[in-house]
N, C-alpha and C positions, 0 to 999 in steps of 0.2 A: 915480244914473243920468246923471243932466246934465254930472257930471265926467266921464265915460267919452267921451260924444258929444262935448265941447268935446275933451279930449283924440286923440280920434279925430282929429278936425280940423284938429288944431295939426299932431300928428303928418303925418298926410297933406298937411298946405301946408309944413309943411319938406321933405317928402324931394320936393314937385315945386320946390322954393325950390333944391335941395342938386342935384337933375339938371338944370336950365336951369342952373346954374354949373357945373359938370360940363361940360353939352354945348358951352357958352360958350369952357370951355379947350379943346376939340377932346379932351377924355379917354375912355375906355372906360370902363364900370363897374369893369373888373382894375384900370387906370389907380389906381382911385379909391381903388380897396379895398387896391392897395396901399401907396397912400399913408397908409395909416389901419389898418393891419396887420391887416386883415381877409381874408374868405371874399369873392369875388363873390356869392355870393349874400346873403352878407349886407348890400352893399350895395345889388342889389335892394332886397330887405324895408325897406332904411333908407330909398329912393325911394319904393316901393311903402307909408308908412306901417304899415309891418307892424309894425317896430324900433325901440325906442327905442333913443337915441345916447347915449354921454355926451357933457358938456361938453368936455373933454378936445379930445376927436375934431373935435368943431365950430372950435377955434382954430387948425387947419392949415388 
Protein backbone atom coordinates (compact mmCIF):
# COMPACT_ATOMS: atom_id res chain seq x y z
CA UNK A 1 0.00 0.00 0.00
CA UNK A 2 2.83 2.51 0.79
CA UNK A 3 4.26 1.88 -2.65
CA UNK A 4 1.08 2.73 -4.41
CA UNK A 5 0.70 6.24 -2.21
CA UNK A 6 4.55 7.17 -2.67
CA UNK A 7 4.27 6.20 -6.32
CA UNK A 8 1.02 8.25 -6.61
CA UNK A 9 3.13 11.14 -5.55
CA UNK A 10 6.18 10.80 -7.55
CA UNK A 11 3.81 10.43 -10.47
CA UNK A 12 1.69 13.52 -9.55
CA UNK A 13 5.11 15.93 -8.81
CA UNK A 14 6.42 14.83 -12.31
CA UNK A 15 3.63 15.62 -14.58
CA UNK A 16 3.23 19.23 -12.44
CA UNK A 17 7.35 19.21 -12.80
CA UNK A 18 6.74 18.21 -16.88
CA UNK A 19 3.62 21.15 -17.22
CA UNK A 20 5.57 24.32 -15.34
CA UNK A 21 8.30 23.17 -18.28
CA UNK A 22 5.85 22.85 -20.71
CA UNK A 23 4.13 26.33 -19.71
CA UNK A 24 7.84 27.69 -19.45
CA UNK A 25 8.46 26.95 -23.24
CA UNK A 26 5.13 28.86 -24.15
CA UNK A 27 3.96 25.08 -25.50
CA UNK A 28 0.37 23.61 -25.60
CA UNK A 29 -0.38 20.29 -24.22
CA UNK A 30 -0.66 19.31 -28.59
CA UNK A 31 2.65 21.14 -28.68
CA UNK A 32 3.84 18.59 -26.16
CA UNK A 33 2.18 15.48 -27.15
CA UNK A 34 3.54 15.97 -30.30
CA UNK A 35 6.77 16.17 -29.52
CA UNK A 36 6.58 12.92 -27.69
CA UNK A 37 4.33 11.24 -30.48
CA UNK A 38 1.52 11.07 -28.38
CA UNK A 39 -2.63 11.62 -27.99
CA UNK A 40 -3.29 15.22 -26.11
CA UNK A 41 -4.93 13.50 -23.84
CA UNK A 42 -2.47 11.53 -23.05
CA UNK A 43 -0.48 14.26 -22.08
CA UNK A 44 -3.14 15.42 -19.77
CA UNK A 45 -3.08 12.15 -17.83
CA UNK A 46 0.86 12.35 -18.00
CA UNK A 47 0.30 16.19 -16.20
CA UNK A 48 -2.56 15.16 -14.43
CA UNK A 49 -0.38 11.96 -12.73
CA UNK A 50 -2.75 9.63 -14.10
CA UNK A 51 0.24 8.15 -16.64
CA UNK A 52 3.06 6.66 -16.24
CA UNK A 53 5.95 7.87 -18.84
CA UNK A 54 8.57 6.08 -20.07
CA UNK A 55 12.15 6.98 -19.73
CA UNK A 56 12.41 7.33 -23.39
CA UNK A 57 10.04 10.13 -23.55
CA UNK A 58 11.42 12.02 -20.43
CA UNK A 59 15.10 12.60 -22.63
CA UNK A 60 13.36 15.02 -25.29
Amino acid sequence: MTTNILDNIYLRTLGELLQQARKKCNMTQADAAKIIDAARTTMIAIEKGERRIKVLIIYY
